[in-house]
NUGUTOR-10564 format. One record per residue (C-alpha): residue in one letter; residue number from 0; z, y, x. Coordinates in nm, 3 decimals, padded with zeros to 5 digits, m for minus. Each point is the difference from the previous one (the first is absolute). Layout:
# residues N
{residuo = A; num = NUM; up = Z; north = Y; east = X}
...
# end
This chain:
# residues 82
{residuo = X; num = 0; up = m02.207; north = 00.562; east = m00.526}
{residuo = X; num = 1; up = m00.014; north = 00.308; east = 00.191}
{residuo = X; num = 2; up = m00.308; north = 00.174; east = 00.069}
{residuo = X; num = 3; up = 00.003; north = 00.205; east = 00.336}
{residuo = X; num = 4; up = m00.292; north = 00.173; east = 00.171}
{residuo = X; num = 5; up = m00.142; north = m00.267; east = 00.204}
{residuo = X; num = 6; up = 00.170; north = m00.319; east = m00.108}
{residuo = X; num = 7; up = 00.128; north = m00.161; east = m00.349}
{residuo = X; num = 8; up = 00.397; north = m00.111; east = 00.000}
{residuo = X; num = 9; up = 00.074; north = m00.326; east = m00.188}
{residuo = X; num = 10; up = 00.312; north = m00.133; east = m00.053}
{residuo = X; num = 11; up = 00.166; north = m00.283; east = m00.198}
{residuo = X; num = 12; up = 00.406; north = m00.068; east = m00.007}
{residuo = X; num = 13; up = 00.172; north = m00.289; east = m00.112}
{residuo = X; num = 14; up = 00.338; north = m00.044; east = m00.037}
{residuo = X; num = 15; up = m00.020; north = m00.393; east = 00.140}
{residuo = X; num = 16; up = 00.234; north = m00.113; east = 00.286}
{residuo = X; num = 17; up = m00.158; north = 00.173; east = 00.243}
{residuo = X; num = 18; up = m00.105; north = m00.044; east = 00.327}
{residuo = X; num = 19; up = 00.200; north = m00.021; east = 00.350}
{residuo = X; num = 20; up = m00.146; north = 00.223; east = 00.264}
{residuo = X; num = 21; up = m00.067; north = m00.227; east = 00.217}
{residuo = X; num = 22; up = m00.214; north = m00.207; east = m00.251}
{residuo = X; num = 23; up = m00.213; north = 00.302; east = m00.094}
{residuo = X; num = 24; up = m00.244; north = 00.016; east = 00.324}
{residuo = X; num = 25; up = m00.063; north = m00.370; east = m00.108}
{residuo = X; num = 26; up = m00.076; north = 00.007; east = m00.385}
{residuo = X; num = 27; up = m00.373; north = 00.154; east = 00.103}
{residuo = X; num = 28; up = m00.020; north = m00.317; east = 00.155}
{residuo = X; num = 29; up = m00.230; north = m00.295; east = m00.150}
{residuo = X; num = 30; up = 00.147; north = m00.289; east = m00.056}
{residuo = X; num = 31; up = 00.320; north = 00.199; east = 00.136}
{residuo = X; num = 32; up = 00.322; north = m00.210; east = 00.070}
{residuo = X; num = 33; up = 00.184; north = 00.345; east = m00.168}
{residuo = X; num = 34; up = 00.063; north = m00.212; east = m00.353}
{residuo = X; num = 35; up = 00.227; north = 00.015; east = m00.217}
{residuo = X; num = 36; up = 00.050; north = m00.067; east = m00.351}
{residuo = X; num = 37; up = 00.022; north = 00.306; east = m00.249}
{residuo = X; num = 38; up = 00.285; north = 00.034; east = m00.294}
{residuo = X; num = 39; up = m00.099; north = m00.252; east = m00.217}
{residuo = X; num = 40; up = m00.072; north = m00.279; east = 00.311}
{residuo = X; num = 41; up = m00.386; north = 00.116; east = m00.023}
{residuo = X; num = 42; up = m00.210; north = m00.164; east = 00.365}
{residuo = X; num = 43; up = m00.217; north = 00.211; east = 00.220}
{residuo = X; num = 44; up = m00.336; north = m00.145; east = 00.132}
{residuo = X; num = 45; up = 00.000; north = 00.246; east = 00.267}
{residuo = X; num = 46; up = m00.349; north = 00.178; east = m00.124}
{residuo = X; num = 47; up = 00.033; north = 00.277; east = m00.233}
{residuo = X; num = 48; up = 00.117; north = 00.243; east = 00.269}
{residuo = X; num = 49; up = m00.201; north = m00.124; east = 00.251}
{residuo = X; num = 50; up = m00.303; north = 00.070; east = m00.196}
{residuo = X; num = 51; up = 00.119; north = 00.330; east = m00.134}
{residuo = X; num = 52; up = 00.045; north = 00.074; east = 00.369}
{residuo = X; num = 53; up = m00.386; north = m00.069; east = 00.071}
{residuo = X; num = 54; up = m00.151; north = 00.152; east = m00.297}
{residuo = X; num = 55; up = 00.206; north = 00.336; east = 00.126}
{residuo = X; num = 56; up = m00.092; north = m00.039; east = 00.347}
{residuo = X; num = 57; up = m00.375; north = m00.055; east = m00.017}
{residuo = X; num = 58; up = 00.020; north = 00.324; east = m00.230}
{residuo = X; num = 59; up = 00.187; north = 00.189; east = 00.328}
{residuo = X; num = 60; up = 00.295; north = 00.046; east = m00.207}
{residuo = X; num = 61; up = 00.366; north = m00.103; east = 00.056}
{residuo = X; num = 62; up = 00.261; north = m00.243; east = m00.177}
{residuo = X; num = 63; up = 00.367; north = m00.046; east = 00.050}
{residuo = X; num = 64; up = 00.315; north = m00.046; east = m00.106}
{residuo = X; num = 65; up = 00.343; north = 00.148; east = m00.096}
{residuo = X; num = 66; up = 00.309; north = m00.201; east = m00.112}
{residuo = X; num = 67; up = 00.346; north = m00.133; east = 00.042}
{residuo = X; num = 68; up = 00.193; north = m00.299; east = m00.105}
{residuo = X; num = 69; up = 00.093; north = 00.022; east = m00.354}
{residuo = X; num = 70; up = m00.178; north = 00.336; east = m00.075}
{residuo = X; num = 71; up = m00.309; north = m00.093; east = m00.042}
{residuo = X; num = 72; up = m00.356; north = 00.076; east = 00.129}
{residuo = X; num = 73; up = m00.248; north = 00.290; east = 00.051}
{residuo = X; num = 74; up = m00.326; north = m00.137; east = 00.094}
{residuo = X; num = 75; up = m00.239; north = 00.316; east = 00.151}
{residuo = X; num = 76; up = m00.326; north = 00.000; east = m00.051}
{residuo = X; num = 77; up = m00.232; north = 00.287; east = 00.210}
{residuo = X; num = 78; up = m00.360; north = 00.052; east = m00.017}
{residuo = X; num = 79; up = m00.225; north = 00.306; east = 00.135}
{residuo = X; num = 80; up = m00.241; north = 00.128; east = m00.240}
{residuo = X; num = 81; up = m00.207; north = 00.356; east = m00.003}
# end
């Protein structure tokens, strides 16, 4: 986490598959068609994003992604605070 003057960085990696650009506008998505299984053949439902994605949102803060296919993930997490 990264605290800046008007807003509070999060940020988690992973060193998974990663994701395709043109998957990542879709993984806010509910019930997103974006799936795919992780390393070890692990589902998606489609929701934990999604509602990551709201919680950030009604707080006027920001989520998103950074990745690419066999590095891994860096999942961005932006909220304002004073």
């Amino acid at each position: 986490a990264e605290a800046k003057e008007n807003y509070l960085l999060l940020s988690v990696k992973d060193f998974g598959i990663g994701i395709p650009a043109d998957m990542q506008p879709k993984i806010f998505d509910m019930f997103t068609s974006a799936k795919r299984s992780g390393t070890k053949g692990e589902k998606s439902f489609g929701l934990g994003l999604s509602i990551v994605k709201q919680f950030v949102t009604a707080h006027h803060g920001r989520v998103w992604v950074e990745s690419e296919p066999g590095k891994g993930a860096i999942f961005f997490v932006e909220l304002p605070w004073q």
